[in-house]
C-alpha positions as CSV (number, residue, x, y, z in Angstrom):
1,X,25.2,-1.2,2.0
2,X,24.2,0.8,-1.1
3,X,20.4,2.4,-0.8
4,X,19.4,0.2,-3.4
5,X,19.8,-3.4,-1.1
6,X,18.5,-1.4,2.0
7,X,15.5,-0.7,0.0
8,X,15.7,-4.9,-0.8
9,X,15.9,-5.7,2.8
10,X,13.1,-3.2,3.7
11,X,10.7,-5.2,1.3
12,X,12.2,-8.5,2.7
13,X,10.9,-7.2,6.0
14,X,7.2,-7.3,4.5
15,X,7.2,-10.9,4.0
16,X,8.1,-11.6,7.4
17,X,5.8,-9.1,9.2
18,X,3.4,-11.1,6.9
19,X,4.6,-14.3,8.3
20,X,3.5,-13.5,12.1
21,X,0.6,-14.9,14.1
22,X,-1.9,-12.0,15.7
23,X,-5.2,-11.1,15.4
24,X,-5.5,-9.9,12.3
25,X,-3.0,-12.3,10.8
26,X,-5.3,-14.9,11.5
27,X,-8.2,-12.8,9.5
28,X,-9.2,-14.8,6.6
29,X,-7.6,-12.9,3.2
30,X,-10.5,-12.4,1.6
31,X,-12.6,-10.8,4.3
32,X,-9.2,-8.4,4.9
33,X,-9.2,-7.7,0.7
34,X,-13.0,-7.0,0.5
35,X,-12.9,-4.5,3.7
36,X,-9.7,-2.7,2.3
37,X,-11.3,-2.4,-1.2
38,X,-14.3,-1.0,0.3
39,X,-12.5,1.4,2.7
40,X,-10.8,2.6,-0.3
41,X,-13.5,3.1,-2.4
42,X,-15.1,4.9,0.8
43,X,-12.3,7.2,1.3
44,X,-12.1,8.0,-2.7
45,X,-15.8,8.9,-2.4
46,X,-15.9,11.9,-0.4
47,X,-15.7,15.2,-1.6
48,X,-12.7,16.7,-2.2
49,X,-14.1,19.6,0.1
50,X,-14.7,17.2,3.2
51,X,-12.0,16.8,6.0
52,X,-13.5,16.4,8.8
53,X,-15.6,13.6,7.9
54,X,-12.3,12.0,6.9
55,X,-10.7,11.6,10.1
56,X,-12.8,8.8,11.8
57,X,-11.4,6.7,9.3
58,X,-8.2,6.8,10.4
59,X,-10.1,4.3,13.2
60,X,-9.6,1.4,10.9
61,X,-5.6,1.5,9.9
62,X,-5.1,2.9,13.8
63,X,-7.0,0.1,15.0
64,X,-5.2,-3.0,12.7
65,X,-1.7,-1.5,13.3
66,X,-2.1,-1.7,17.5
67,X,-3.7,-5.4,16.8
68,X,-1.5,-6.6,13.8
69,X,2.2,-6.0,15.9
70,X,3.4,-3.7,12.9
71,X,5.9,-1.3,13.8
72,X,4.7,1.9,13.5
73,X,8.1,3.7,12.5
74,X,8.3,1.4,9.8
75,X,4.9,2.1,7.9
76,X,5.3,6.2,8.6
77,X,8.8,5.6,6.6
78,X,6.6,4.3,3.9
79,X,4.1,6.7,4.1
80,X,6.5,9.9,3.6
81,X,8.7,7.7,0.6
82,X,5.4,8.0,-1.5
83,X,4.1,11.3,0.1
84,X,6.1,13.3,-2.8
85,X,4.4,12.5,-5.3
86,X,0.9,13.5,-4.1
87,X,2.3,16.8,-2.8
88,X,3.3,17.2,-6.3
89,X,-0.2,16.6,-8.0
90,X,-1.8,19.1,-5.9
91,X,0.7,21.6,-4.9
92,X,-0.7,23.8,-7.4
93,X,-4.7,24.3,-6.0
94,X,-4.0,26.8,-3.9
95,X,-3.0,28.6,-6.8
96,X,-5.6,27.7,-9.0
97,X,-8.9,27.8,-6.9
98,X,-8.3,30.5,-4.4
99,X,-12.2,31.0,-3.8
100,X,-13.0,30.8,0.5
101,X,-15.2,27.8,1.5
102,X,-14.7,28.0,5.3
103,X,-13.2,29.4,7.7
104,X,-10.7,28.0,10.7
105,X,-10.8,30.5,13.6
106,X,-9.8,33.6,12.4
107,X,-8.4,32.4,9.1
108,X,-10.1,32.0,5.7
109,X,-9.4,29.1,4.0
110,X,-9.6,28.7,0.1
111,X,-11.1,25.8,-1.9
112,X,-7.6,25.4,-3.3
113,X,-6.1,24.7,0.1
114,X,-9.3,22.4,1.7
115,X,-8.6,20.2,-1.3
116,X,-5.0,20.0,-1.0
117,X,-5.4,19.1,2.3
118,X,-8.4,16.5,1.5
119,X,-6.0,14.9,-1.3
120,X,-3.3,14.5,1.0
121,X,-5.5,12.6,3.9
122,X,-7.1,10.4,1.9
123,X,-3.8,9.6,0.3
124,X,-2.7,8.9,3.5
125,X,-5.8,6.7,4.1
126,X,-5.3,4.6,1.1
127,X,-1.3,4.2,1.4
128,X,-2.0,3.1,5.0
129,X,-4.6,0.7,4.3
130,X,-2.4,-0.8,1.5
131,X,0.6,-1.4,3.6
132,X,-1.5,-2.6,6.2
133,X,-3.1,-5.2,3.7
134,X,0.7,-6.6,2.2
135,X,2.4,-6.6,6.3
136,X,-0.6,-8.8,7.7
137,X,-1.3,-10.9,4.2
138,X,1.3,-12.9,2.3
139,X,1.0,-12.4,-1.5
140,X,-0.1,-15.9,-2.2
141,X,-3.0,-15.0,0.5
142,X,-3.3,-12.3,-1.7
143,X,-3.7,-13.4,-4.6
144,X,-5.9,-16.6,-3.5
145,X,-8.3,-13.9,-2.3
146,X,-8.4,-12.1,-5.6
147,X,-9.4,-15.7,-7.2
148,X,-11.9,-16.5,-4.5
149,X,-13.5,-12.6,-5.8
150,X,-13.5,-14.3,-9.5
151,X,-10.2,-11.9,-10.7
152,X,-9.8,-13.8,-14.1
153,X,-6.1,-15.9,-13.7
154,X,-4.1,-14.1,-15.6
155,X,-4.3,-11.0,-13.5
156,X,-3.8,-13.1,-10.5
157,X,-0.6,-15.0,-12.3
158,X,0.6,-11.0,-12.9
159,X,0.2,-9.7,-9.4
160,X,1.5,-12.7,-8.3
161,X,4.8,-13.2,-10.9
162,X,5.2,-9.4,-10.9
163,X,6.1,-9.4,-6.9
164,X,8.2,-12.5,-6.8
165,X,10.1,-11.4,-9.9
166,X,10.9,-7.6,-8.5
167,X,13.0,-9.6,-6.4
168,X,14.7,-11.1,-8.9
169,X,15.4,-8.0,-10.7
170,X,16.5,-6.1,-7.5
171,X,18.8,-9.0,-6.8
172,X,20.3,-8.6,-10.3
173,X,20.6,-4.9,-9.9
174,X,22.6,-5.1,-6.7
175,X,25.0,-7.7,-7.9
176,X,25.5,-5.3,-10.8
177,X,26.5,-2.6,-8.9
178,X,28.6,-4.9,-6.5
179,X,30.4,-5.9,-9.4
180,X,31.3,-2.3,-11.0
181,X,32.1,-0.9,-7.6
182,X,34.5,-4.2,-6.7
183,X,36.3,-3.3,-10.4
184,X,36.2,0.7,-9.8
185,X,37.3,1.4,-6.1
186,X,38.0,4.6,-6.8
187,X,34.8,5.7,-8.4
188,X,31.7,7.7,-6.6
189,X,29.2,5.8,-7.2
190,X,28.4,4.7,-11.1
191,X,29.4,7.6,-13.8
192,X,26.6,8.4,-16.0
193,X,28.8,6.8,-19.6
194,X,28.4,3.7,-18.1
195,X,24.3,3.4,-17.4
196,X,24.2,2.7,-20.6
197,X,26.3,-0.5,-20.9
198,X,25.2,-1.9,-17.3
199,X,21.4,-1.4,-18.0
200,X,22.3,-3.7,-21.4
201,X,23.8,-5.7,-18.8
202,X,21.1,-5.7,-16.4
203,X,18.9,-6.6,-19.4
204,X,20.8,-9.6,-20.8
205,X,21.0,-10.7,-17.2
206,X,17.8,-10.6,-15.9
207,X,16.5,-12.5,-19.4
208,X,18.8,-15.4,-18.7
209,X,17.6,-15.7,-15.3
210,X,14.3,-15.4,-15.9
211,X,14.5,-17.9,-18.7
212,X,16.2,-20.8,-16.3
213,X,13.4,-19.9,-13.7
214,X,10.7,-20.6,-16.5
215,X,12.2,-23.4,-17.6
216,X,12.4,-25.1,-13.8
217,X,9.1,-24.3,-13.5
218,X,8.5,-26.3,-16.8
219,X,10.0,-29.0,-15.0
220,X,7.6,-29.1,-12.2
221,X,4.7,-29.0,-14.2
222,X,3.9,-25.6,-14.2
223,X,0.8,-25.0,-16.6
224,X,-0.1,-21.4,-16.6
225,X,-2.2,-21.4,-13.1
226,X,-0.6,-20.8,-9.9
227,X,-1.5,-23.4,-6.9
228,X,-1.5,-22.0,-4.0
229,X,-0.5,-24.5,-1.2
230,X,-2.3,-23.4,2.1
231,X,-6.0,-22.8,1.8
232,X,-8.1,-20.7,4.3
233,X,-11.3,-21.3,6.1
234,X,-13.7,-18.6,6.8
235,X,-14.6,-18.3,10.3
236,X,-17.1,-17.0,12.1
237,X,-15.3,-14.4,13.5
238,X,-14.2,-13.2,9.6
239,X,-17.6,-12.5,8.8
240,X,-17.9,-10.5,12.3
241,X,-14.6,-8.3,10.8
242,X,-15.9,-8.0,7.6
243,X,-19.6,-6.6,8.8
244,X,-18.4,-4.7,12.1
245,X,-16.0,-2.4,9.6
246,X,-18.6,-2.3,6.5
247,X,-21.3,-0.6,8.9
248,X,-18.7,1.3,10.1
249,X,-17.6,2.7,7.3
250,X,-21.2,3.1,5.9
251,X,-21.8,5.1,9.3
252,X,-18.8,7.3,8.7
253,X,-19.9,7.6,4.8
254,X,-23.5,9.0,5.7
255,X,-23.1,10.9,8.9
256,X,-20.2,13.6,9.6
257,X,-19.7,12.4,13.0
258,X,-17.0,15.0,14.1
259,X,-19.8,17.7,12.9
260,X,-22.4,15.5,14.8
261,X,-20.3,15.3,18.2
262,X,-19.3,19.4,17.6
263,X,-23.6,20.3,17.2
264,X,-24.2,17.9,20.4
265,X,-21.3,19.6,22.6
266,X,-22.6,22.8,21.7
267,X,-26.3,21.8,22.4
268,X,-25.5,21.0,25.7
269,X,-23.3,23.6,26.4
270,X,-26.7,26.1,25.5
């Protein structure tokens, strides 16, 4: 199995953890969108100085990951496949802004390194949240959320076409492969003369499929706005998610509460 169809599989996997029954399965979509859109904007809002008033909100993905059933190995994975890329945007503050802000213990620590360190916890934050949202929520759930919020359709159709076609494409891209390592055995993996003539391939392929899906869809009516079959009822106990985390995160927003706890502790330690 090349790395290509693992990574298939992987993504397979998401649909079915977001086909399971559990508390937060049950959540009504929209409440789940509208509190993950406002813990983002939350964690995006703090200053790219502040850690510790970052950490109690590691309290909401902590908290739906030991209620949803997600495996836990399987969302770290996740986590460090995308962690690259935001080492790589702020690798260089250190460098850059080496000016002391505060001190840990002994050490002195610059503005350059606090805000490396910020960037890469709220990343965390937001990627955990996110993967949180698609393992609990089926993309139609999804997407019938973002139309319940007033998302103009063709966004909606997008998202929507954009996720169901990836599979398409990755299914195309794997019997590509297949195919050239069937007719070269004795090949290490695909020669660099030939990415030219199996992305044309790929291309041509991936057209033709795409054109016979369109044209079934044609054939069942399809007029530019996606039905979604199931439809959700809000419960009380959605509204009771959806306010519970929004104070909290307003809390979290307006008081430093690891500072709060430190100043108490010491208080009563005087």
């Amino acid at each position: 199995m090349n790395k290509i169809e693992q990574r298939w599989l992987e993504l397979r996997h998401f649909d079915e953890l977001a086909t399971r029954d559990s508390i937060v399965h049950r959540i009504h979509p929209s409440a789940k969108l509208i509190t993950t859109l406002v813990f983002l904007a939350v964690v995006a809002s703090f200053s790219k100085y502040e850690l510790a008033g970052l950490i109690p909100m590691f309290f909401y993905p902590v908290f739906l990951i030991s209620l949803g059933n997600i495996p836990l190995d399987m969302i770290i994975k996740r986590l460090l496949l995308t962690m690259p890329f935001v080492v790589f945007i702020g690798i260089f503050n250190p460098l850059l802004d080496q000016t002391t802000v505060m001190y840990f213990g002994p050490f002195a620590m610059s503005g350059g390194l606090v805000s490396f360190i910020s960037i890469l916890i709220r990343f965390t934050l937001s990627v955990l949240a996110a993967l949180i949202l698609v393992a609990t929520t089926r993309v139609d759930a999804i997407c019938a959320a973002l139309s319940n919020l007033k998302v103009p359709r063709v966004v909606v159709t997008q998202i929507l076409f954009m996720y169901r076609y990836l599979h398409v494409l990755i299914e195309e891209v794997i019997k590509t492969i297949r195919a050239h390592s069937l007719r070269s055995p004795q090949s290490d993996g695909i020669k660099f003369r030939v990415w030219g003539s199996l992305a044309g391939l790929l291309l041509l392929r991936t057209m033709d499929r795409a054109q016979r899906i369109y044209q079934a869809m044609l054939c069942r009516g399809f007029n530019g706005e996606v039905r979604i079959a199931r439809s959700w009822k809000a419960q009380n106990s959605d509204f009771v998610f959806l306010i519970t985390w929004l104070i909290f995160f307003a809390v979290v927003r307006s008081i430093n509460i690891p500072q709060w706890i430190g100043m108490m502790l010491m208080g009563g330690y005087q």
